[in-house]
MIDOSE-1310 file (N, C-alpha, C; in nm, 2 decimals, decimal comma, always signed):
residues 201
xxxx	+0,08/-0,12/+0,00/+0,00/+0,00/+0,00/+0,09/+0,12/+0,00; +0,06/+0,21/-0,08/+0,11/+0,36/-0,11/+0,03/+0,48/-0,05; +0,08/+0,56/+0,01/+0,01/+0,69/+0,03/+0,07/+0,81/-0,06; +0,02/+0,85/-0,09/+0,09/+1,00/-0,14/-0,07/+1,10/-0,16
xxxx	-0,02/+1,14/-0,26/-0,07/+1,32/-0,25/-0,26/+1,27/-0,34; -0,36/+1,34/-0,30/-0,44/+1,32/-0,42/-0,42/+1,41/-0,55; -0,46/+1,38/-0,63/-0,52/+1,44/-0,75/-0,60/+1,50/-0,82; -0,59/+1,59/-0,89/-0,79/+1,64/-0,85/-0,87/+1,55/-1,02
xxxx	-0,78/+1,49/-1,08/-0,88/+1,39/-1,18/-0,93/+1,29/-1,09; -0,88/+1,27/-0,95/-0,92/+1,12/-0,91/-1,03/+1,18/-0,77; -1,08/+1,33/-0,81/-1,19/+1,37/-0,69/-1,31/+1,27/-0,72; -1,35/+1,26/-0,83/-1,46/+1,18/-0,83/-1,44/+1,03/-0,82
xxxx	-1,31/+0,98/-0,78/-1,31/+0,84/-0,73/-1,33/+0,86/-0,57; -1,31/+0,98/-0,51/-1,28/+0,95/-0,33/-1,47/+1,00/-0,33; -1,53/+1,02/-0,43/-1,68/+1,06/-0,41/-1,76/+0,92/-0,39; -1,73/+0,84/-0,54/-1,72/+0,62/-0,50/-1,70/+0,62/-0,40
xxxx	-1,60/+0,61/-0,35/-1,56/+0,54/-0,22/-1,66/+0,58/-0,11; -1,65/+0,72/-0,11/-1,75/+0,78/+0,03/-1,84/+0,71/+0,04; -1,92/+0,68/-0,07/-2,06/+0,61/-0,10/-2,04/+0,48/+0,00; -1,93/+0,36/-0,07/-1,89/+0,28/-0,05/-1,86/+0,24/+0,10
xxxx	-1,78/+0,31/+0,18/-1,76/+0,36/+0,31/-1,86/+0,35/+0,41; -2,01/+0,43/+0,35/-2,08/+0,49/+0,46/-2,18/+0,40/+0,46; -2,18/+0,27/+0,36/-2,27/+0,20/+0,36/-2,27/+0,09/+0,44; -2,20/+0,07/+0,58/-2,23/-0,02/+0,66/-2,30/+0,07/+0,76
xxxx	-2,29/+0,21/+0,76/-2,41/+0,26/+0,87/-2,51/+0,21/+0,91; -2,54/+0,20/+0,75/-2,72/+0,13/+0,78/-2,74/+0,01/+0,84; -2,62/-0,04/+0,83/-2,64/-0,17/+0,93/-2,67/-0,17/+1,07; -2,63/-0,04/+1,16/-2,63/+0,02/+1,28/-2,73/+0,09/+1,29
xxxx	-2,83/+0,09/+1,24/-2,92/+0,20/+1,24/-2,91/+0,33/+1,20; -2,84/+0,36/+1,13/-2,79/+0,51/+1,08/-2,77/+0,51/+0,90; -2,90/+0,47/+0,87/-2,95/+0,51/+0,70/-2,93/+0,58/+0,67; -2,99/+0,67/+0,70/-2,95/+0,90/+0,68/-2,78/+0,88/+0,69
xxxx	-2,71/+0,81/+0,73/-2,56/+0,85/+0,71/-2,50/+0,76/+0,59; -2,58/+0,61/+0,63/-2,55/+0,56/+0,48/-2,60/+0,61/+0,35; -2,70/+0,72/+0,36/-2,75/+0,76/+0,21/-2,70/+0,88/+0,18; -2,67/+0,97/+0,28/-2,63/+1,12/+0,27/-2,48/+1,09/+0,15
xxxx	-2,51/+1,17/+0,04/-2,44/+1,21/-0,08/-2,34/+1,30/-0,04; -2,22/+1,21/-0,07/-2,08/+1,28/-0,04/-2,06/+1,40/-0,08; -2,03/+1,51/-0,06/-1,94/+1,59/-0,08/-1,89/+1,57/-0,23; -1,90/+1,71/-0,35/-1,89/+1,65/-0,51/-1,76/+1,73/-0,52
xxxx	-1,68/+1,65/-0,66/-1,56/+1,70/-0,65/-1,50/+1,83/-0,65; -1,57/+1,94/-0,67/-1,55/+2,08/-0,67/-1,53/+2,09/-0,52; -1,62/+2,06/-0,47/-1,62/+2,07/-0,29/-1,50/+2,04/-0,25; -1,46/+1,92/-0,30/-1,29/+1,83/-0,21/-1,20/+1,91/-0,29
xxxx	-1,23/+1,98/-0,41/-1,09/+2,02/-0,47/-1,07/+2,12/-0,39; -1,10/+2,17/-0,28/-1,05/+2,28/-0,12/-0,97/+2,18/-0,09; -0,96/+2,10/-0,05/-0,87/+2,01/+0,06/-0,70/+2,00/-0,05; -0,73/+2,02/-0,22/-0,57/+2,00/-0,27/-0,53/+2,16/-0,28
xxxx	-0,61/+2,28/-0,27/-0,57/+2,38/-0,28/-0,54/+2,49/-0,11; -0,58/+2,42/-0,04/-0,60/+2,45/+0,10/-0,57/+2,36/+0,22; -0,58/+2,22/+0,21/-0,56/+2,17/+0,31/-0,44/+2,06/+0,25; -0,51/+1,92/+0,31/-0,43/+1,83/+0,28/-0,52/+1,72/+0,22
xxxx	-0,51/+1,67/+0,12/-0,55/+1,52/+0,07/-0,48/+1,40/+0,04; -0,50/+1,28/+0,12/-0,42/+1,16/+0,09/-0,47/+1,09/+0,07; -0,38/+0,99/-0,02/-0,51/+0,87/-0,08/-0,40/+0,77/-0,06; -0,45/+0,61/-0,02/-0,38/+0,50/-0,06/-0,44/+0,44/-0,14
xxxx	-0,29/+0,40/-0,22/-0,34/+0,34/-0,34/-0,27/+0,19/-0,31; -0,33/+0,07/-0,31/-0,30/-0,01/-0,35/-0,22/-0,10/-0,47; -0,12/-0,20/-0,38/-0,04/-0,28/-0,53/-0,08/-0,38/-0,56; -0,06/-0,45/-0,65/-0,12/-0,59/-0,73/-0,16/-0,66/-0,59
xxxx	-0,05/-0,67/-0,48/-0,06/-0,76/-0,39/-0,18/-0,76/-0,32; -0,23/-0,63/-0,30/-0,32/-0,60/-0,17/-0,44/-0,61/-0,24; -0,48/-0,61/-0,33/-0,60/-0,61/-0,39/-0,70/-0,76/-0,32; -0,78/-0,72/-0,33/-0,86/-0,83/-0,26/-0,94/-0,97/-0,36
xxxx	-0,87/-1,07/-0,36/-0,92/-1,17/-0,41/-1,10/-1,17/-0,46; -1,15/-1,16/-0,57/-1,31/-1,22/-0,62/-1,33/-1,38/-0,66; -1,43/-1,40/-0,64/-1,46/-1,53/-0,68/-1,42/-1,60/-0,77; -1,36/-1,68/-0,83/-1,31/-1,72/-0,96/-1,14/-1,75/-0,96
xxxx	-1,12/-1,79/-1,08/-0,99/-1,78/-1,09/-0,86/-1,66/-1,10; -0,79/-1,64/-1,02/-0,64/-1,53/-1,00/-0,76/-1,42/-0,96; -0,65/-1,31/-0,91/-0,71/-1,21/-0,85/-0,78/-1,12/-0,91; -0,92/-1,06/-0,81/-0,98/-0,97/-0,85/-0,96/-0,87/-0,92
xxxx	-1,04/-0,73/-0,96/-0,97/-0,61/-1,00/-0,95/-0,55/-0,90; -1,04/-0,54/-0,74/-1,12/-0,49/-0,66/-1,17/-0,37/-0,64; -1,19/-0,27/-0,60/-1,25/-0,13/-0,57/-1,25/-0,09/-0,68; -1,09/-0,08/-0,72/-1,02/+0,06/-0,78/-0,89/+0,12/-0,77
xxxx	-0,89/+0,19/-0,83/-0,68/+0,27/-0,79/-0,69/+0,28/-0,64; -0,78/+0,34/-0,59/-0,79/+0,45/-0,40/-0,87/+0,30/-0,36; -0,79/+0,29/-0,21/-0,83/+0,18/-0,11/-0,95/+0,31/-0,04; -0,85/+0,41/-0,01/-0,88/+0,47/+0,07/-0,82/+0,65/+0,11
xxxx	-0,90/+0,71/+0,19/-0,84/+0,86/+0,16/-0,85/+0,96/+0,30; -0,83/+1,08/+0,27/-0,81/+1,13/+0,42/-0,78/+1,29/+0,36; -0,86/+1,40/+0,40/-0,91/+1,52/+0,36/-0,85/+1,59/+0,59; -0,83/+1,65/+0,56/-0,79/+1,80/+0,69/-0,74/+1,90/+0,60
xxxx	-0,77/+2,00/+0,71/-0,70/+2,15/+0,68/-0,70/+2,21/+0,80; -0,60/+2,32/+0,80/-0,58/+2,35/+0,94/-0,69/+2,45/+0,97; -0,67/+2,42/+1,16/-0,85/+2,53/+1,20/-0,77/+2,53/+1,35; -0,78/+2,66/+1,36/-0,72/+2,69/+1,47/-0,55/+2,62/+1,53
xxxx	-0,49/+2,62/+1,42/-0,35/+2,61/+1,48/-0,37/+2,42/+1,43; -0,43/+2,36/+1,50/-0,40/+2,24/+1,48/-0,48/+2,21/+1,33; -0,44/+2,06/+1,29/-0,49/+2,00/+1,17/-0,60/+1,94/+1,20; -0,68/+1,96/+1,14/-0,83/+1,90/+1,17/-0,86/+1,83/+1,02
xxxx	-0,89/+1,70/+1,09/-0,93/+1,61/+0,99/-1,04/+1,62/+0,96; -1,09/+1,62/+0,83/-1,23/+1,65/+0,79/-1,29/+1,48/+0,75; -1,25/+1,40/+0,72/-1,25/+1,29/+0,67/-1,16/+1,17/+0,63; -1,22/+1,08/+0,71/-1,12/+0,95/+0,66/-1,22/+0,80/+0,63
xxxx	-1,17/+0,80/+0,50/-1,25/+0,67/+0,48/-1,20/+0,54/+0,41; -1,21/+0,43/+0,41/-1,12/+0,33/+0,39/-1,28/+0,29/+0,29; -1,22/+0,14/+0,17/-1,36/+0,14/+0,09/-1,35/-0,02/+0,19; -1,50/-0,09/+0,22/-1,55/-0,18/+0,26/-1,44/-0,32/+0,25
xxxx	-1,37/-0,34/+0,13/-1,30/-0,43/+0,04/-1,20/-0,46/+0,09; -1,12/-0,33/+0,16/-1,00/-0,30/+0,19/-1,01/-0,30/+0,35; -1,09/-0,31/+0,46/-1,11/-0,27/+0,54/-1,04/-0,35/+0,63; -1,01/-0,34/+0,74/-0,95/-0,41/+0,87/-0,80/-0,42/+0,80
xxxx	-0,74/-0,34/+0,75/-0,60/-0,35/+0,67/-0,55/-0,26/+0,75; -0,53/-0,13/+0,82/-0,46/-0,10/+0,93/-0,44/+0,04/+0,79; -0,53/+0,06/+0,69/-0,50/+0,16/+0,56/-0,54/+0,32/+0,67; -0,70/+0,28/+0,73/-0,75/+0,42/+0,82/-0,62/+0,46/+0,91
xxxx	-0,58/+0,38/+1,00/-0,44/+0,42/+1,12/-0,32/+0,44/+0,97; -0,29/+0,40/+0,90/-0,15/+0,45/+0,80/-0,20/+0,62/+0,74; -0,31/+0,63/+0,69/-0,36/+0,74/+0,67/-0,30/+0,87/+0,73; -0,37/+0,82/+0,89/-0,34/+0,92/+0,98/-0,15/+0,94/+1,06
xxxx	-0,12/+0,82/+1,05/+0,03/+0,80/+1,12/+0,08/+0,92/+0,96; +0,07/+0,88/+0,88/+0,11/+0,98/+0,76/+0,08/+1,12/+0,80; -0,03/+1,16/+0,82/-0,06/+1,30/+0,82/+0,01/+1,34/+0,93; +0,00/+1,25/+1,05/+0,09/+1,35/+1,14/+0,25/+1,32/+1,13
xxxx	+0,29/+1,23/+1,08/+0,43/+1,26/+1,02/+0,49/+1,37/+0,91; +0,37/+1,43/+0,88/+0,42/+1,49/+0,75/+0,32/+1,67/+0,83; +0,33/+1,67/+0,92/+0,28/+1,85/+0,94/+0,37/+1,89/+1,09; +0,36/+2,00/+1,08/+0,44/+2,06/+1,19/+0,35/+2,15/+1,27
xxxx	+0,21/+2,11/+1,25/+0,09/+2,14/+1,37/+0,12/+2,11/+1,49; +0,08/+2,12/+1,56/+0,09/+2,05/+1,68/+0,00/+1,99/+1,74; -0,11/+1,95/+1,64/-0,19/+1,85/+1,71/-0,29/+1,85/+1,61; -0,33/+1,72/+1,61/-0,48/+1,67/+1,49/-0,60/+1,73/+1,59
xxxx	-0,69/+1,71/+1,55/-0,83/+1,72/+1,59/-0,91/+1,67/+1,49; -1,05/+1,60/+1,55/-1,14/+1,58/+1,41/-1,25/+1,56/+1,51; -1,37/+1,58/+1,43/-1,54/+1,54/+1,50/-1,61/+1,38/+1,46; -1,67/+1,34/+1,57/-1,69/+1,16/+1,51/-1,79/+1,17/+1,60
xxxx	-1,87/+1,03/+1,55/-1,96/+0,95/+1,66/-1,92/+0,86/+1,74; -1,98/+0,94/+1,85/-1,91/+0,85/+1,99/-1,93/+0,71/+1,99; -2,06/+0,66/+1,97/-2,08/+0,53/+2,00/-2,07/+0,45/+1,87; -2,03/+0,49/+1,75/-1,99/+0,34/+1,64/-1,86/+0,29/+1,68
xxxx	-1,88/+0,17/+1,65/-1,71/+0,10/+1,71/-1,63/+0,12/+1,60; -1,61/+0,20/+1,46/-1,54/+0,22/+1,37/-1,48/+0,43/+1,40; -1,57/+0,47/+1,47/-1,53/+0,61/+1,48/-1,45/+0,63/+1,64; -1,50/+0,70/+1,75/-1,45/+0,74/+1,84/-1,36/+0,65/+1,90
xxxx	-1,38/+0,51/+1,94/-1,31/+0,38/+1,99/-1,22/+0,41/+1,89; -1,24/+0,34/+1,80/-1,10/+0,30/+1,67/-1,00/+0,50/+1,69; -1,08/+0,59/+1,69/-1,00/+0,69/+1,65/-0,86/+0,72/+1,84; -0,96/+0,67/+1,96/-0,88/+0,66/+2,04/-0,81/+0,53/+2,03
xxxx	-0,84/+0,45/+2,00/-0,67/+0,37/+1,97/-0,55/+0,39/+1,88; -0,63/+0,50/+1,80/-0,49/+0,63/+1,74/-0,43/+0,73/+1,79; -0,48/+0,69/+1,92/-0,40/+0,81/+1,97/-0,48/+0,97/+2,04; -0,62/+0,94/+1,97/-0,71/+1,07/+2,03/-0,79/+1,03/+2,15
xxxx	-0,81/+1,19/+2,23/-0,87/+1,17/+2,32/-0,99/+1,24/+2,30; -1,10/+1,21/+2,38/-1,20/+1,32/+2,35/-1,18/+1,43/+2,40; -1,22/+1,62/+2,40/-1,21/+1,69/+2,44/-1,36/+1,74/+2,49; -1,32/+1,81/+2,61/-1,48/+1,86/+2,66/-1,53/+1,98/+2,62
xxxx	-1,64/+2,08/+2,65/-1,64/+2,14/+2,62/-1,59/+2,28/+2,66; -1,55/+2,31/+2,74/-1,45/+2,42/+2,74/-1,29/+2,42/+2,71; -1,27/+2,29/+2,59/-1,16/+2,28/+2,53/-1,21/+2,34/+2,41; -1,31/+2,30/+2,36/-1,33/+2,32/+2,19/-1,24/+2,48/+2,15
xxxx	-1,23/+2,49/+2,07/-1,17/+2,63/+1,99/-1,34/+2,70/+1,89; -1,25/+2,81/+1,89/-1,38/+2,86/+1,77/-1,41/+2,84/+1,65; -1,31/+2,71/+1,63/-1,32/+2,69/+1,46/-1,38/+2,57/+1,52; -1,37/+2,45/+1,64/-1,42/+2,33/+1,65/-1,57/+2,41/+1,70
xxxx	-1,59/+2,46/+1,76/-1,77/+2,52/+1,77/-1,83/+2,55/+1,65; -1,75/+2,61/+1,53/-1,81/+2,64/+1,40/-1,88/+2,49/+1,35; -1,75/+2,40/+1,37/-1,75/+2,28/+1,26/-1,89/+2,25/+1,32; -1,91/+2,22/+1,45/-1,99/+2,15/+1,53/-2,16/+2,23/+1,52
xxxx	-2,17/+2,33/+1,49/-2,27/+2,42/+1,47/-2,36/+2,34/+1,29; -2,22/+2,38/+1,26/-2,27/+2,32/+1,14/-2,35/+2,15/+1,08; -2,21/+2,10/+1,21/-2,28/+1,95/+1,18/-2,41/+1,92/+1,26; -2,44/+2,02/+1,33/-2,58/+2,01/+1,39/-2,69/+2,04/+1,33
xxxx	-2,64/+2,16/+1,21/-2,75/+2,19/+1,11/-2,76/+2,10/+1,01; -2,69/+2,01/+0,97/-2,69/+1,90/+0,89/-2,74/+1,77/+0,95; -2,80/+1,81/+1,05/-2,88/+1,69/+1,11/-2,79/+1,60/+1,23; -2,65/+1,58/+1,22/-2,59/+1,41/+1,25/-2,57/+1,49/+1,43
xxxx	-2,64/+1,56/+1,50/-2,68/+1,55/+1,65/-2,78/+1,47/+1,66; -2,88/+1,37/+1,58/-2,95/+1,29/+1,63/-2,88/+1,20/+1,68; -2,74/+1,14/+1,62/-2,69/+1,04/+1,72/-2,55/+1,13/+1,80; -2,46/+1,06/+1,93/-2,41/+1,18/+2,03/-2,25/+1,17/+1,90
xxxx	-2,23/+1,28/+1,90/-2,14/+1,34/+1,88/-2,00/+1,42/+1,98; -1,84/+1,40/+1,92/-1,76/+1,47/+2,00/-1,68/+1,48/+1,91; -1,62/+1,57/+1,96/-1,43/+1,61/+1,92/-1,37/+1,59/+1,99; -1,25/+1,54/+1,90/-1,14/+1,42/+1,97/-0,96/+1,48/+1,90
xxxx	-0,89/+1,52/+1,98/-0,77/+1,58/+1,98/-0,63/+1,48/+2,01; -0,52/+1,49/+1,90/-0,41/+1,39/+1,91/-0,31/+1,51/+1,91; -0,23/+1,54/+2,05/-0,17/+1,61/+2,05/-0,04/+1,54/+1,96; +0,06/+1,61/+1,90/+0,21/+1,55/+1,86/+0,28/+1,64/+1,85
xxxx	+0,29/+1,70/+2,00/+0,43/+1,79/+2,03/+0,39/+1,75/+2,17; +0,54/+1,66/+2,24/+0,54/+1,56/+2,38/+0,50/+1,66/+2,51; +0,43/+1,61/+2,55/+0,38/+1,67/+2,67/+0,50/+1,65/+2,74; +0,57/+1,72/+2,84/+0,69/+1,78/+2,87/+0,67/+1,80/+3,04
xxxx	+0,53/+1,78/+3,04/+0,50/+1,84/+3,22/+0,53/+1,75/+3,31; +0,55/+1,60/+3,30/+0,63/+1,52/+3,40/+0,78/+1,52/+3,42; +0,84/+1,54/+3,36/+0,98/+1,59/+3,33/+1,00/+1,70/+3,44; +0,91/+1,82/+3,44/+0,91/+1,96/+3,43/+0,93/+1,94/+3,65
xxxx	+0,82/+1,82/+3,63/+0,76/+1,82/+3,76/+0,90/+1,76/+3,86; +0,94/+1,61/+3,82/+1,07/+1,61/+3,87/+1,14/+1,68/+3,88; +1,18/+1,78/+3,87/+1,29/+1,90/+3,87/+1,34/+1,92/+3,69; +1,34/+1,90/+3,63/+1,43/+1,94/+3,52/+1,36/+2,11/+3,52
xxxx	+1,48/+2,18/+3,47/+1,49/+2,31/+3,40/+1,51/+2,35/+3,27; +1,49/+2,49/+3,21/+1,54/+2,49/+3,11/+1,70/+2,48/+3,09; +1,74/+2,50/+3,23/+1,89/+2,50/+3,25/+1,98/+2,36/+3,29; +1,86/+2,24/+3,31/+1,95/+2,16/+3,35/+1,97/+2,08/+3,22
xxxx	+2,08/+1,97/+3,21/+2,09/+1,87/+3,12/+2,00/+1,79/+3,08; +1,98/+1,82/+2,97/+1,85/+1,69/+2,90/+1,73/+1,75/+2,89; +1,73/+1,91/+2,93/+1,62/+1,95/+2,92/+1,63/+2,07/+2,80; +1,50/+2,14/+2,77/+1,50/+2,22/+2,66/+1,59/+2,30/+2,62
x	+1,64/+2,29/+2,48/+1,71/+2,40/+2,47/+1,68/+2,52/+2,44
């Protein structure tokens, strides 16, 4: 599996996939999220002029076997993809989606291990559903925690305003923050200084 940069000829493939993606909601009770129509490629082409977009693309290897003889075609070029832009100092992920095919591959966690190897934010952020075991769970075993409400910033109250006027406060909703600049305050607390050995320069 490959990550690199998107493309804006391949916006209307991460539009497929979203479809693709959102279609085990309805298995949970959440149809209105399996049917709600992705975001169209004019929309995402913000994320290559403004933010960040990553796609993994799969190699012959990873493709997922179909019925019959030698391997499938499967999905497509994109397993899977991953849209942020920065909002309030940190990187806020707007979206991550892996397609059905590809899924339990560890592509959603490479996605994000990528983005935050490649920014010099100081911390992710993104908004999810607390209770699907594919959103808040899975996103804190990457590393996020949830934040309360007198953490939010005024760009995460915007987002949140909004996703309330879009309906998805019928099921509970949070924002969830992956700091990656080392919290430094145990150190601080043993004695280290800025003056002693091993400590900031």
């Amino acid at each position: 599996m490959r990550i690199r940069a998107a493309m804006r000829d391949e916006l209307p493939l991460l539009c497929e996939l979203e479809r693709a993606a959102g279609a085990p909601f309805a298995a949970i009770g959440m149809p209105e999220i399996a049917d709600d129509e992705p975001p169209a490629p004019d929309e995402l082409a913000h994320y290559l002029d403004a933010g960040v977009a990553l796609v993994a693309v799969p190699d012959a290897t990873d493709l997922p076997r179909q019925p019959g003889p030698g391997p499938g075609p499967g999905p497509g070029p994109i397993a899977g993809y991953l849209l942020a832009e920065p909002v309030d100092g940190a990187l806020h992920i707007e979206q991550v989606s892996v397609h059905p095919d590809h899924a339990r591959r560890g592509i959603g966690r490479a996605l994000i291990e990528h983005l935050a190897a490649g920014t010099d934010a100081p911390a992710l952020t993104l908004t999810t559903f607390a209770d699907v075991p594919w959103n808040a769970p899975y996103y804190a075993r990457c590393g996020f925690r949830p934040l309360a409400d007198h953490e939010l910033t005024p760009g995460l109250r915007e987002i949140r305003r909004k996703e309330a006027e879009h309906g998805l406060d019928r099921w509970p909703r949070l924002c969830m923050r992956r700091d990656l600049v080392p919290d430094l305050t145990p150190d601080l607390r043993q004695g280290l200084t800025p003056d002693a050995p091993g400590a900031l320069s």
